[in-house]
C-alpha positions in Angstrom: 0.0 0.0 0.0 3.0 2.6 0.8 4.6 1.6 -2.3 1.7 2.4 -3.9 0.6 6.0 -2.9 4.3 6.9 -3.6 4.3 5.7 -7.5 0.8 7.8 -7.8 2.5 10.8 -6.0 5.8 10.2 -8.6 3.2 10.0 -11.4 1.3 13.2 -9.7 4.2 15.2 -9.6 5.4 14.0 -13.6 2.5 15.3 -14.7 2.5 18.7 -12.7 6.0 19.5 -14.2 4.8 18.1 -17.5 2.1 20.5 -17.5 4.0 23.3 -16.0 6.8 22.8 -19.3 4.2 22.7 -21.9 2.5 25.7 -20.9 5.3 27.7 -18.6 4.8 30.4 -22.0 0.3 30.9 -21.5 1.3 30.3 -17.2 3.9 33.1 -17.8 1.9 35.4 -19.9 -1.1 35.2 -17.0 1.6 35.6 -14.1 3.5 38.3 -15.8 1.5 40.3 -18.2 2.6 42.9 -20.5 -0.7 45.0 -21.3 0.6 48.0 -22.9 3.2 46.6 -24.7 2.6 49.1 -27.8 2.8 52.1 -25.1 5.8 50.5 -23.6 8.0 49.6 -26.4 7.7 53.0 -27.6 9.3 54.9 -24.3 11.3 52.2 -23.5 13.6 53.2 -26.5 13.0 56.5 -26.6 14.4 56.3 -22.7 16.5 53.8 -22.9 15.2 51.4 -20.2 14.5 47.7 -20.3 11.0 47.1 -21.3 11.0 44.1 -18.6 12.0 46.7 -15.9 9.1 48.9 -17.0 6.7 45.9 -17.0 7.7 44.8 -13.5 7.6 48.1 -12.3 4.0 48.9 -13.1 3.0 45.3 -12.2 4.4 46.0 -8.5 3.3 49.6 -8.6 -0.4 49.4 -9.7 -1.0 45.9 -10.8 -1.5 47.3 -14.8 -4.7 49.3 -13.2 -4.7 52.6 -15.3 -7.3 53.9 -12.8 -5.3 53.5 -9.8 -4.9 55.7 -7.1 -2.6 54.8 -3.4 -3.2 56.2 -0.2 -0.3 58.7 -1.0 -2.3 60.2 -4.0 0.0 58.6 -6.3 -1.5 58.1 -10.1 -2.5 55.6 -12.7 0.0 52.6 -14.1 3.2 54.2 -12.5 2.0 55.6 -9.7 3.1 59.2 -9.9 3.0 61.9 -7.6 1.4 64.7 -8.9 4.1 67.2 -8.8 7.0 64.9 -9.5 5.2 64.3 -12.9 5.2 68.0 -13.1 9.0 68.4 -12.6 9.9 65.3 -14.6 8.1 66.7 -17.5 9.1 70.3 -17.2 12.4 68.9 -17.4 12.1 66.8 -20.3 10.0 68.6 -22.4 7.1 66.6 -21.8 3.1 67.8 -22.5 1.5 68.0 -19.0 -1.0 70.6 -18.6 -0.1 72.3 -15.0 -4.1 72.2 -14.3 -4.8 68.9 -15.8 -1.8 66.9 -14.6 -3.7 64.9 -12.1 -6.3 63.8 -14.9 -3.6 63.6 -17.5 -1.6 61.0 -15.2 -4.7 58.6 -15.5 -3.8 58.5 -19.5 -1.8 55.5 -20.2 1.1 57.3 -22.8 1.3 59.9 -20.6 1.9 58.2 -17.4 4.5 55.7 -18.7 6.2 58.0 -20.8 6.7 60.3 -17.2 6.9 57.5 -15.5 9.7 55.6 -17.6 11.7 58.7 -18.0 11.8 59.7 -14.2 13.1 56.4 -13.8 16.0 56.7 -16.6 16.8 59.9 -14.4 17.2 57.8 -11.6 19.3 55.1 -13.0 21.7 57.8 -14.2 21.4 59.3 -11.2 22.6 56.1 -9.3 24.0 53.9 -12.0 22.4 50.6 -10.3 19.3 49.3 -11.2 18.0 48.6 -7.4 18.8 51.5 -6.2 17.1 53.4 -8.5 14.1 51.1 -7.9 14.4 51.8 -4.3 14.6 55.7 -5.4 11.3 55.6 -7.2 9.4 53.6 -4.5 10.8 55.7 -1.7 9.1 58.5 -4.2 12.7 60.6 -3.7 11.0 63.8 -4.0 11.6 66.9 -6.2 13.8 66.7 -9.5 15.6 69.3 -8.3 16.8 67.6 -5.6 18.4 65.2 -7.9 20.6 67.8 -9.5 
């Protein structure tokens, strides 16, 4: 009888990995989605940042809600704060209407372009990929204070 419920188990578990290997690619896809890939691919050249960093960062930062809001009043994919989005853009010659931003932060180019180029200021700023992670989490304040 042991012998037995240890070949089933053996069989159980050769089936689970067989399963998990012939779809890891649709299991992948549903763990680690990459909505807005058109939106992405466009500012992740134009700002020279990996496309998987900008992924993971608005899965971790809004969980690819466009709508979202956090208790801090940060906004849509990539969770910017309202006048960081201001500075960043300023800066970079970015479209943001000083009235509108909030609003205009809930649009999906808009918020990852800001979003991805705040964090290319970051990773220049720090030259390691964590720590500029960390930066932009922490929600480092100011532009200006980066200079």
């Amino acid at each position: 009888m042991k012998n037995k419920k240890i070949v089933i188990t053996i069989i159980i578990l050769i089936f689970i990995i067989a399963v998990i290997f012939l779809f890891k690619d649709n299991i992948l896809k549903i763990i680690y989605p990459k909505a807005y890939k058109e939106v992405v691919l466009i500012y992740e050249e134009k700002y020279d940042v990996d496309e998987n960093l900008i992924f993971a960062l608005i899965k971790s930062e809004s969980n690819f809600n466009p709508k979202a809001v956090s208790n801090s009043k940060a906004i849509g994919l990539m969770q910017l704060m309202e006048e960081t989005a201001k500075e960043v853009a300023k800066k970079n010659n970015i479209e943001l209407n000083e009235k509108s931003a909030k609003e205009e932060l809930f649009d999906v180019y808009k918020n990852i372009e800001i979003g991805t180029c705040y964090l290319s200021i970051l990773m220049d700023r720090y030259k390691n990929k964590e720590v500029a992670l960390a930066a932009y989490n922490a929600g480092i304040g100011t532009v200006d204070r980066m200079d």
